[in-house]
C-alpha positions as CSV (number, residue, x, y, z in Angstrom):
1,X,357.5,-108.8,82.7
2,X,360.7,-106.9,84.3
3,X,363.4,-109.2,85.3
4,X,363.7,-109.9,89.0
5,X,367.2,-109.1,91.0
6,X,369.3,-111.2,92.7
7,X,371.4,-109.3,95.3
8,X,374.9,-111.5,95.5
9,X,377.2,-110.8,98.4
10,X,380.6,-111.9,98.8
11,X,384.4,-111.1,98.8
12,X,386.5,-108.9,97.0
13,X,389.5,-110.9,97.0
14,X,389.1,-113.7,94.8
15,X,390.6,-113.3,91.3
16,X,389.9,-115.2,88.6
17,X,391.0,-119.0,88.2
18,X,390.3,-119.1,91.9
19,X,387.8,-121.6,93.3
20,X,385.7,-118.6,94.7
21,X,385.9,-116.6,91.7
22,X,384.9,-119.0,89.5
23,X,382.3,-120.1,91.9
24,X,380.9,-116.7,91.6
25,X,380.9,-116.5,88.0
26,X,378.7,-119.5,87.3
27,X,376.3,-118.0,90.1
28,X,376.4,-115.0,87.5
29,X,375.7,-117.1,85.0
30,X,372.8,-119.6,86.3
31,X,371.0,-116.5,87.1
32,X,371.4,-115.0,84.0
33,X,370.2,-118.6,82.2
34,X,367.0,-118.5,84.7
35,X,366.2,-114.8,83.4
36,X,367.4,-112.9,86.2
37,X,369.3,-109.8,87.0
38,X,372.1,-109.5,89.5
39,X,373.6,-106.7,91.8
40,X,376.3,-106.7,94.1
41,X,379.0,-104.1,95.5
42,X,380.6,-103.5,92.3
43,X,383.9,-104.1,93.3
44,X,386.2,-106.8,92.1
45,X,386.7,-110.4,93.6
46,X,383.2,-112.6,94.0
47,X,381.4,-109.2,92.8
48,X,383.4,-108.6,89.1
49,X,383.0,-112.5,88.7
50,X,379.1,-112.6,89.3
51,X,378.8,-109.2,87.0
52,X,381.1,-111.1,84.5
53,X,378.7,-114.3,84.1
54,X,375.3,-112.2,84.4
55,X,376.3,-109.7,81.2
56,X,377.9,-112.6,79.2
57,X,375.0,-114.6,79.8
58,X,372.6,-111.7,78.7
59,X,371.2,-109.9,82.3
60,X,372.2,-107.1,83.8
61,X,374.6,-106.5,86.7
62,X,374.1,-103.6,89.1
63,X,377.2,-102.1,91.2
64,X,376.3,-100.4,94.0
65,X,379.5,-98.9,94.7
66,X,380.9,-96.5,97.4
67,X,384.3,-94.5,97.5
68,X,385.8,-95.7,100.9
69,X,387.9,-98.1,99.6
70,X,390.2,-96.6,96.8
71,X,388.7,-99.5,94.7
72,X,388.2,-99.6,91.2
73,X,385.0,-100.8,89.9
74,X,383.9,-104.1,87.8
75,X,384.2,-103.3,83.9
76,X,381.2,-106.1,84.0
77,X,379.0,-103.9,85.6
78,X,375.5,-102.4,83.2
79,X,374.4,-99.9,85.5
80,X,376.7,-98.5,88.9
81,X,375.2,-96.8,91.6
82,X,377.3,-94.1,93.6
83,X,376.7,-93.9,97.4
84,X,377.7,-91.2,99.5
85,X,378.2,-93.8,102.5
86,X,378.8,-97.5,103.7
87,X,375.3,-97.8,105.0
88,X,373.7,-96.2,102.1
89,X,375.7,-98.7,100.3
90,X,374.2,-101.9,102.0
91,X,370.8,-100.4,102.2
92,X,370.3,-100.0,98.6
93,X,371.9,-103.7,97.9
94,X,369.6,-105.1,100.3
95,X,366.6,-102.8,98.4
96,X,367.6,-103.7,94.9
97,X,367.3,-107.5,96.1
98,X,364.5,-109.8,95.3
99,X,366.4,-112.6,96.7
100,X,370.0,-112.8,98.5
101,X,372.8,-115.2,97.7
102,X,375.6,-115.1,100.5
103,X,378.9,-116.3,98.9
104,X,382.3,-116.6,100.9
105,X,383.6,-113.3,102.0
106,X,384.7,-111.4,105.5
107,X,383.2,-109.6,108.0
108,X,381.8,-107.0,105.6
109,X,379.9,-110.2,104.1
110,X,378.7,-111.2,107.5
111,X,377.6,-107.5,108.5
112,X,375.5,-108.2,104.6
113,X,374.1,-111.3,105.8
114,X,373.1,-110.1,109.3
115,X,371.7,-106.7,108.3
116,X,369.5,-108.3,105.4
117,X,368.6,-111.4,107.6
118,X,367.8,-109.0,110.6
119,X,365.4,-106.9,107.7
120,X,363.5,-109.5,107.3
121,X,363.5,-110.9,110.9
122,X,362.2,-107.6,112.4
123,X,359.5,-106.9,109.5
124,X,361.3,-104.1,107.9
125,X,361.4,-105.5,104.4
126,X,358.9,-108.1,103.0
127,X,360.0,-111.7,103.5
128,X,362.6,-113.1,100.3
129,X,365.1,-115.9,99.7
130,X,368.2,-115.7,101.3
131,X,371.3,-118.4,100.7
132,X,374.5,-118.8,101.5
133,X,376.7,-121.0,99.9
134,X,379.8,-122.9,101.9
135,X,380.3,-124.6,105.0
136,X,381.4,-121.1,106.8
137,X,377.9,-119.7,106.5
138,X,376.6,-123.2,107.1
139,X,378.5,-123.3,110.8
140,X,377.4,-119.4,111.3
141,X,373.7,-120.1,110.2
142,X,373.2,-123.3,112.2
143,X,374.4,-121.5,115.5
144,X,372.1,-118.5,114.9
145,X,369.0,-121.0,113.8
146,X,369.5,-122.4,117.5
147,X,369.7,-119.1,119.1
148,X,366.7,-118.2,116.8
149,X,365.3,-121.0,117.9
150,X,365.2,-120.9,121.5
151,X,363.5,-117.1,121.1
152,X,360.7,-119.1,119.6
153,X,361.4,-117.1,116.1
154,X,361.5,-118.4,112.7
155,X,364.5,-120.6,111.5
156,X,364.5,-121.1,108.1
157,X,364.7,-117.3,106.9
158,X,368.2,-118.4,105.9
159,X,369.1,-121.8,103.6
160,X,372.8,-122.9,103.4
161,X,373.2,-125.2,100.1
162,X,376.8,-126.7,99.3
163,X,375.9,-127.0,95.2
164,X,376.0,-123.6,93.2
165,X,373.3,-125.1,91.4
166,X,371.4,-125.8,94.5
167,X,371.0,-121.7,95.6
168,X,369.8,-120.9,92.0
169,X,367.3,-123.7,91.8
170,X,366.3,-122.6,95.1
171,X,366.0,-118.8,94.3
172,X,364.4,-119.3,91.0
173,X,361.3,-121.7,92.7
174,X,361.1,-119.4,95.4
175,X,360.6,-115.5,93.2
């Protein structure tokens, strides 16, 4: 059976010995101990972390890279993908996905979030797990589920969990 994906968004800032760096390498790693693949941007920060634990833990770790941003990609990653744009860029991160993990990042993360959230919302793309971990998303999601909520739509599309461990227990009962 062909490993399943894990789509992992987040920032490229973090560096390692930093809480979110290290945060994101254990999510690399859990998901590598539970048999599945991840992909994220390809980059460094939260995305060369989560490559790093996947491949040292045995899975593979997809970039899906685009040259906007002068950046130079993760020397964790098994397979890169070059886009020609930003939106093929996202597009093929949320396609690759057979779940989502939302980890702390920026606006690029949120536009993530919202554009894979919104997929699912609207019908476009079959219904998978989506998680964000850290009270930021936590505060974001709540405010949306309310919103969501008053438009008589579903809520729980999106689950916030405060334990690493928590959003890979989560994902692996749910693909």
């Amino acid at each position: 059976m062909e490993r399943k994906t894990v789509t992992v968004f987040g920032s490229s800032l973090p560096v390692k010995g930093e809480s979110e760096y290290e945060d994101a390498y254990l999510i690399g790693k859990l998901l590598a101990q539970n048999n599945l693949n991840v992909c994220s941007g390809g980059f460094q920060g939260i995305m060369d972390a989560v490559s790093k634990g996947a491949v040292e833990y045995g899975s593979e770790a997809i970039g899906i890279t685009v040259d906007l941003f002068n950046a130079k990609p993760s020397q964790h990653l098994t397979n890169e993908i070059k886009c020609n744009t930003l939106f093929e860029r996202i597009d093929k991160l949320i396609s690759y996905g057979d779940a989502y993990i939302i980890l702390p990042g920026g606006t690029g993360t949120l536009v993530e979030l919202s554009l894979v959230w919104e997929s699912i919302n609207k019908g476009l793309i079959k219904k998978k797990p989506i998680v964000c971990y850290g009270a930021m998303w936590k505060n974001i999601t709540d405010e949306m589920k309310k919103r969501i909520d008053s438009e008589g739509r579903e809520t729980n599309l999106v689950l916030s969990f405060d334990q690493i461990e928590k959003c890979v227990e989560y994902i692996k009962a749910e693909i």
